[in-house]
N, C-alpha and C positions, 0 to 999 in steps of 0.2 A: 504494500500500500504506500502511497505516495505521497511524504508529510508536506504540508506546504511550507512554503518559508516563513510564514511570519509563526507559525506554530511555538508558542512561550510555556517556559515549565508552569503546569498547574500547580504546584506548592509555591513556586516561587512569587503566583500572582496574588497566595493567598497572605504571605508576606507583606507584599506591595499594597494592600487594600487596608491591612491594620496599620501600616506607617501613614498612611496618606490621609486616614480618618480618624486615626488616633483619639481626641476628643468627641468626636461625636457618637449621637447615638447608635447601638448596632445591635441589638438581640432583647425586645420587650416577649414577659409572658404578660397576653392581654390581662389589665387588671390587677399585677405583678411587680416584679422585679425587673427591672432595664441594666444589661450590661454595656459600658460603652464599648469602641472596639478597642481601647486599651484595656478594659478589663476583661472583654474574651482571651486579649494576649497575655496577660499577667494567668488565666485559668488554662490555655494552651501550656504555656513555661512551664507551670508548677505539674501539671500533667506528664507534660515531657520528663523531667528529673523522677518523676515517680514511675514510669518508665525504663528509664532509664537504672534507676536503681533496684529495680525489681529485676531484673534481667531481660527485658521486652527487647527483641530481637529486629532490626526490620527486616520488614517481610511474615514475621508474626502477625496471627488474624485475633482481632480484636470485636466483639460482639457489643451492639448496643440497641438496647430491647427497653422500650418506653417511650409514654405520649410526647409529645411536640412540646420543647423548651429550649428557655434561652441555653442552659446545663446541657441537653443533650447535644445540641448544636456547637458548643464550644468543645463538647467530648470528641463530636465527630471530626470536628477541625485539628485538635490534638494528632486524633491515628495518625488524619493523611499525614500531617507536617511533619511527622514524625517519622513517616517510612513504612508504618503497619500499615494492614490492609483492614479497613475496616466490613464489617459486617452488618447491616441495620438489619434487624427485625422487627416486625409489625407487632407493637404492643395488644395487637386483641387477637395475637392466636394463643390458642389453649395451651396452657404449661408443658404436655408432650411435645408439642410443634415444636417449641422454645425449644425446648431440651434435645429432641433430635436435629435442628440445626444449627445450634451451638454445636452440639456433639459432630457434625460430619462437616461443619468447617475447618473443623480443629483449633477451634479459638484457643488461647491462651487465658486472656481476661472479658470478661460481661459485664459489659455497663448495665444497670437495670431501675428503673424507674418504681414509682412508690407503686403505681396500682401493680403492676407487674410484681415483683420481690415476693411481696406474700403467697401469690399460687405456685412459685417454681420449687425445688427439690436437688439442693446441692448437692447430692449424692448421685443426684441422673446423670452428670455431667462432671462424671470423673477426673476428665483430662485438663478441666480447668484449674490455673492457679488460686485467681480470686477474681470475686464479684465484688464490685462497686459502685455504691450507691447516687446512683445522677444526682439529686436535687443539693447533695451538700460535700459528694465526692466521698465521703470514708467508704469503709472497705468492709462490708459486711461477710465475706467469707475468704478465709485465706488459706492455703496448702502451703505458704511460702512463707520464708524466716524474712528474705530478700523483702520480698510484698509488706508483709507486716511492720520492717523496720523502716522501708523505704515512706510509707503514708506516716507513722510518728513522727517521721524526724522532717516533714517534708519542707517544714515554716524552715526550721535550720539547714538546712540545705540548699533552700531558695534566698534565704538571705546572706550567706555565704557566698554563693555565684555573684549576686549582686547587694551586695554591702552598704551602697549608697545612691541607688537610684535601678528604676527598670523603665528606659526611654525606647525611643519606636528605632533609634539604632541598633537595642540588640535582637530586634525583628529581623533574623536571617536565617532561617530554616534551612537544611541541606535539601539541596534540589534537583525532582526527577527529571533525569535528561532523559531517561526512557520513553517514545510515546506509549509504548505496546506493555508499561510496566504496569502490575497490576493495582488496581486503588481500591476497589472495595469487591465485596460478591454479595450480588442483591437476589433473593430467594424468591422464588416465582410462584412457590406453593410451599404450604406450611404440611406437608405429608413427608415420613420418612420414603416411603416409595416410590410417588411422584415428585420429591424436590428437585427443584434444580435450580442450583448456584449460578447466576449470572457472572463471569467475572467482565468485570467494566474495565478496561483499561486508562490510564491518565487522558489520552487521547481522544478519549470518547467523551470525559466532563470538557476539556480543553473544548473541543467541537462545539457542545451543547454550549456551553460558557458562551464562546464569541458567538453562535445563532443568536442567542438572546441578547448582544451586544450590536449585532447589525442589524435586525427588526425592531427591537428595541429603545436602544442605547439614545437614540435622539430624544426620544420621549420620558426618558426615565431620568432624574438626574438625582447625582450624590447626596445625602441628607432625604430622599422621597420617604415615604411610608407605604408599604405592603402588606398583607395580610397573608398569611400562612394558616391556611384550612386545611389542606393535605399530609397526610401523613410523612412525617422527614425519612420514614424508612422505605416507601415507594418512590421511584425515578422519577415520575411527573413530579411531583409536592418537593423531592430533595432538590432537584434540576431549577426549577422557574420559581419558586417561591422562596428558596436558601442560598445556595451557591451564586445564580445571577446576580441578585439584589447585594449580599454582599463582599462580594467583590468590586460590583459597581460602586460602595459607598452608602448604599441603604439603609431603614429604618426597620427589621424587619419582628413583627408583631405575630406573638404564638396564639393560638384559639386553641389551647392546650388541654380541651375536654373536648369530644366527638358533637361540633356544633348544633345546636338547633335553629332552625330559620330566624328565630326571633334575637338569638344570641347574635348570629352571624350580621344581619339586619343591623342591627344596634350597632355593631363594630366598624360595619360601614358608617356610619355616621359619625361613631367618635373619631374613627382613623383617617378615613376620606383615602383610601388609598389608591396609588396611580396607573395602579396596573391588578390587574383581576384576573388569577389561576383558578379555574374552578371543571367539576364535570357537571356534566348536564342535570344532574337529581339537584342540586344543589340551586339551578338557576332556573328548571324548568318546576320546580315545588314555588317557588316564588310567585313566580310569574302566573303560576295555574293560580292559586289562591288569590294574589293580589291583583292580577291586570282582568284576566282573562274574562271572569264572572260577570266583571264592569262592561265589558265590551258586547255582551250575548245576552245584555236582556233586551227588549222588546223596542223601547224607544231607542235605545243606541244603537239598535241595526237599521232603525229605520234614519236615523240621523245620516248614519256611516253610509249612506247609498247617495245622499249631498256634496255633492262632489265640494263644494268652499269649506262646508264644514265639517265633512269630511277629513282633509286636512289640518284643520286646525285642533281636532279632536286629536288623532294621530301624530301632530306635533307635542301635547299635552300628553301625551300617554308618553310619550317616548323623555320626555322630560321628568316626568315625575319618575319612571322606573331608572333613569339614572340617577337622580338623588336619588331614591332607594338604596344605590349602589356606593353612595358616596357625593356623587357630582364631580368626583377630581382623577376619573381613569380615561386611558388613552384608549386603551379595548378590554373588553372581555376575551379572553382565549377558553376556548371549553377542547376538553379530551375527553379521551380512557374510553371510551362508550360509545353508540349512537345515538345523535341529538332529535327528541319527540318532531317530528315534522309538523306538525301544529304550529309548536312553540317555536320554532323556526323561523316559519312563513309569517309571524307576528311582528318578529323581531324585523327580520327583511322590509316588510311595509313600513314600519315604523321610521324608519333609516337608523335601528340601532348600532352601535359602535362593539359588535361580536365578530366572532372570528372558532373557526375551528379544527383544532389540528386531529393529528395521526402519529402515534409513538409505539414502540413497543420497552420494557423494560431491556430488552437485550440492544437496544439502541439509546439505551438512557437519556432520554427515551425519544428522541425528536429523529419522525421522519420525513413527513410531510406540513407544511404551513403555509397561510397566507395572511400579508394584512388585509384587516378590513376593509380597506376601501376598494382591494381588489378580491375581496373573495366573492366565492361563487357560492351559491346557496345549495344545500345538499351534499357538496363537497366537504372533503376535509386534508383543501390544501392542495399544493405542487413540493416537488421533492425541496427538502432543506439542504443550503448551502454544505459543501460537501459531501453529498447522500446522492446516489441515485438510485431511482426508484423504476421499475415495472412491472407490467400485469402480465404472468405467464397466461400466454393467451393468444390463438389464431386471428380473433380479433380485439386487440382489447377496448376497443370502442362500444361493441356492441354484446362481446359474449367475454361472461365472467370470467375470469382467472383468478391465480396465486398470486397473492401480492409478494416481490421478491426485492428486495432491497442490500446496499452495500455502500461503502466508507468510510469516514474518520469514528463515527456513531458505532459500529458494528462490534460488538462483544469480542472477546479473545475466543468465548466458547463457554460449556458448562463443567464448573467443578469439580474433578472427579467421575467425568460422563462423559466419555467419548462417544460414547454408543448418541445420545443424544444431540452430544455437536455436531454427528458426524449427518446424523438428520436435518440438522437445523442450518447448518454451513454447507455449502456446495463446494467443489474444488476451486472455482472461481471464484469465491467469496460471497455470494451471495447468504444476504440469510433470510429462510425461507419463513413468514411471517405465518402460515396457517390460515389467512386471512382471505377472503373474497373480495375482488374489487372491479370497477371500469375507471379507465382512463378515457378523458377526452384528449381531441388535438390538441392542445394548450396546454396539459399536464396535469389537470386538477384530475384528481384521484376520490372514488367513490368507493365505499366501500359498502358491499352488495351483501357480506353477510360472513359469520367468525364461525369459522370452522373448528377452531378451539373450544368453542362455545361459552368461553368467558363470558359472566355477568361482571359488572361493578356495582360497589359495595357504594353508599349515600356520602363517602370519606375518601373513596377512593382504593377502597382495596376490591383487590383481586378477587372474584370468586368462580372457583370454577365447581360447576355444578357434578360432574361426574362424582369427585370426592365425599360429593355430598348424599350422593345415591347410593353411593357405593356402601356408605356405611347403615343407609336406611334400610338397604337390601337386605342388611342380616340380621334384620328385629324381626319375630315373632308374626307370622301369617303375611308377610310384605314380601309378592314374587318378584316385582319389577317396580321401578320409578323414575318420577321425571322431576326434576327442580326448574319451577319457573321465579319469573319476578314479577311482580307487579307494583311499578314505582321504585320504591326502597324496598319494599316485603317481598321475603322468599314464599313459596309455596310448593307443596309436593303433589303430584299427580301421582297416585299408588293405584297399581292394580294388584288386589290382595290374591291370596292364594285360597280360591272361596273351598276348595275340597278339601283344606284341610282344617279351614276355619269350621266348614259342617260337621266333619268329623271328631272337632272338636264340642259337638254343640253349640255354637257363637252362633245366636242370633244375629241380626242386623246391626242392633244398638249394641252388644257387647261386641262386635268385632268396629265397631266405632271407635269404643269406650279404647280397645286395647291400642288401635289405632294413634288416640291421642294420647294416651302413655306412652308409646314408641316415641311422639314427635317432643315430647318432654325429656326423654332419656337421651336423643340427638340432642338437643339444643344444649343438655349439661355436658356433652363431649367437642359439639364444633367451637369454631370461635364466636365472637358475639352477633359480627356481621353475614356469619352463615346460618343463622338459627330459622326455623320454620314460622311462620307466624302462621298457617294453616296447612290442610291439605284435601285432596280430593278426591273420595274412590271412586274408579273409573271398573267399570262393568267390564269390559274389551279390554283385551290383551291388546297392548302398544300393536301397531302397526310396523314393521320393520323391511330394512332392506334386503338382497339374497344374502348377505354377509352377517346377518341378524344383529343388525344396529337399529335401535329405535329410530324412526324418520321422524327425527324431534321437532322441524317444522311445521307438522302438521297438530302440533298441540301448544303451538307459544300462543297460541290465542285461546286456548282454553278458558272458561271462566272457570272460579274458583269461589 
């Protein structure tokens, strides 16, 4: 692969962004505590020595499992600078999840956060030295003399190095000259069977960094304020809401509890922020509730067919839902999902200021974008600077293909999985997204349908449904099932095993009744954002293809 020349060491920028902002503000938890960027640098230093004096090796994998803060944020900026590879995990998978990908990273140490710490099981996770507590750093479990002496002594130590001052000169971190060197491994799925370790190379944030510097960077300036809704251990939420903003010089503000409209709502208002990372549940829950209702009763449609006031309606709408948003963003960017076509066609009339990409975690995650003032509706985007993109496809105009993509973006591969990289990377580099799409002349890229079958979570996580079947599959009278969504809520499509439910005697109502016992016993093993909020027996046997795969299309529109 072909680095360009202007291509600068990613640790070395993260350097340059604490000398150059020094005093200003750089890591709020909303409602919270503000670190400036000198004092992320003063919590990076003292991290490093304790590192360093524990015997943290670089190139040691370093794990950090907990909600969104200014602590986890300055832990994750420690690894990279450091040399380790960090690790993020999704604070709402269940303590096994935790456990078995700590365990097949081979992490050394686990950062972990308050809600997390109390369900895990230091004894599941042998191979670790010590875990350490995000919100104030000590060291809740230690295997190591090194660990344990190295966080007592850590004030002495740190004042030792520096006796009489810690200025933004001795902000000089050792620097990756490697592009292809490893920076972190981002987990695609919380199953030991199904994980799989993204490894990200420097190269791939590098990338991401300047895209967001050259669609961006005119709009966004040093001192702005952002909002961080996404999770810091997902590629969307870590990429566009942490690492751009600041290295740019940003203000950047944690929603450090799994927001609610009303929460998020509010935040805009106090933060006004200048740019808006979000996925669709987030923007289209709003929008349903607040704009939509107003527009669909009786005398506003009759108004809305006036062509003058028409217009002036649809300038008032489009105004009041940006205050809603703040009043002070350049665009909206939506991912991770498909955007409601309703709420789309809304926004597009309106002349609202959206926009919506195409990522995948193994491209951390930007592949396709556009701004808004040249996007296309239904689209999501033209290939991102350094990325190119195609629809395997006889036509891609007109008939579906693979969406196949490659460049600076492009994973090293998966952790310990050849078998799986060797699926996912082609000889030529491509790597093959699993994805359905059309491409027009002009490059805007459609995506027709996920062959993965990924749902997303109202936060932005991952969900994929088979996991989730898989394990409903083996409760008591449950032959087969389907995980739908509707909205935010999961729901399960079961077709029960009615002969053996008779033979048991199970009426209608007690093969219910056991029914919702099973969908109670799931929800205490998945994560929070995989849990069932319903389900629905279905008389018929799924419908399948000759390969006896469920033709899962023919029930996403199931009611429930």
């Amino acid at each position: 692969m072909e680095i360009p020349s202007n291509y600068s060491d990613f640790v070395g920028l993260i350097a340059e962004s604490i000398r150059n902002n020094w005093n200003a503000d750089a890591l709020t938890d909303y409602q919270g505590v503000t670190l400036q960027y000198k004092d992320v640098a003063r919590k990076i230093e003292k991290l490093h020595i304790l590192f360093e004096n524990a015997g943290v090796k670089k190139g040691d994998r370093i794990a950090l499992c907990g909600r969104n803060s200014a602590h986890w944020a300055a832990a994750f900026l420690a690894v990279l600078s450091y040399g380790a590879v960090a690790v993020p995990v999704l604070h709402e998978f269940k303590a096994q999840q935790v456990h078995d990908i700590v365990n097949h990273s081979e992490a050394k140490i686990l950062f972990v956060g308050d809600m997390v710490w109390p369900e895990l099981d230091g004894e599941a996770m042998p191979n670790l030295e010590g875990i350490i507590y995000i919100p104030d750093y000590s060291v809740v479990l230690s295997r190591s003399t090194l660990l344990t002496d190295a966080r007592e002594r850590l004030n002495e130590y740190f004042g030792k190095k520096y006796p009489k001052y810690f200025r933004p000169e001795h902000i000089n971190y050792s620097h990756q000259t490697d592009p292809d060197g490893l920076a972190l491994i981002n987990y695609t799925s919380g199953t030991t069977s199904n994980s799989k370790g993204v490894m990200v190379p420097f190269r791939a944030l590098w990338s991401n960094y300047m895209f967001a510097e050259e669609v961006l960077g005119n709009y966004v300036k040093a001192g702005d304020k952002v909002i961080s809704m996404l999770p810091l251990a997902h590629m969307y939420g870590m990429a566009f809401e942490f690492i751009f903003e600041f290295l740019h010089g940003c203000h950047v503000y944690y929603l450090t509890r799994i927001p609610s409209p009303k929460i998020v709502l509010k935040a805009f208002s106090d933060i006004k922020p200048v740019i808006i990372i979000s996925v669709p549940l987030i923007i289209e829950k709003i929008i349903k509730k607040n704009v939509l209702p107003k527009l669909q009763t009786y005398s506003m449609k009759v108004l809305l067919k006036v062509p003058v006031i028409s217009g002036k309606i649809l300038d008032k709408v489009r105004d009041s839902l940006k205050e809603a948003f703040g009043g002070n963003f350049y665009e909206i960017i939506i991912g991770g999902a498909a955007f409601n076509s309703e709420v789309e066609s809304l926004l597009k009339k309106i002349g609202f200021n959206y926009t919506v990409g195409y990522g995948a975690t193994e491209c951390a995650p930007i592949i396709t974008y556009e701004d808004w003032h040249h996007f296309r509706q239904g689209s999501c985007g033209k290939a991102a600077p350094r990325m190119e993109v195609k629809v395997n496809s006889a036509d891609p105009q007109h008939i579906a293909g693979e969406i196949l993509t490659r460049g600076m973006n492009t994973m090293l591969g998966y952790f310990k999985n050849p078998e799986a990289t060797a699926a996912a990377l082609d000889s030529e580099g491509w790597y093959h997204t699993g994805d359905l799409g059309l491409m027009d002349a002009e490059g805007n890229l459609f995506i027709r349908g996920r062959s993965k079958n990924m749902l997303l979570g109202a936060s932005g996580q991952n969900i994929y449904p088979e996991e989730i079947e898989d394990k409903l599959n083996t409760y008591p009278y449950v032959s087969e099932s389907i995980v739908i969504q509707r909205n935010e809520k999961l729901y399960a499509l079961i077709h029960p095993d009615y002969d053996e439910a008779a033979a048991a005697g199970l009426d209608a109502d007690a093969l219910h009744a056991v029914m919702e016992q099973n969908r109670k016993e799931l929800n205490n093993e998945v994560a929070t954002y995989e849990r069932l909020s319903g389900f629905k027996l279905m008389k018929e046997e799924f419908e399948k293809t000759p390969k006896r795969s469920i033709k899962r299309f023919l029930y996403e529109n199931e009611e429930v």
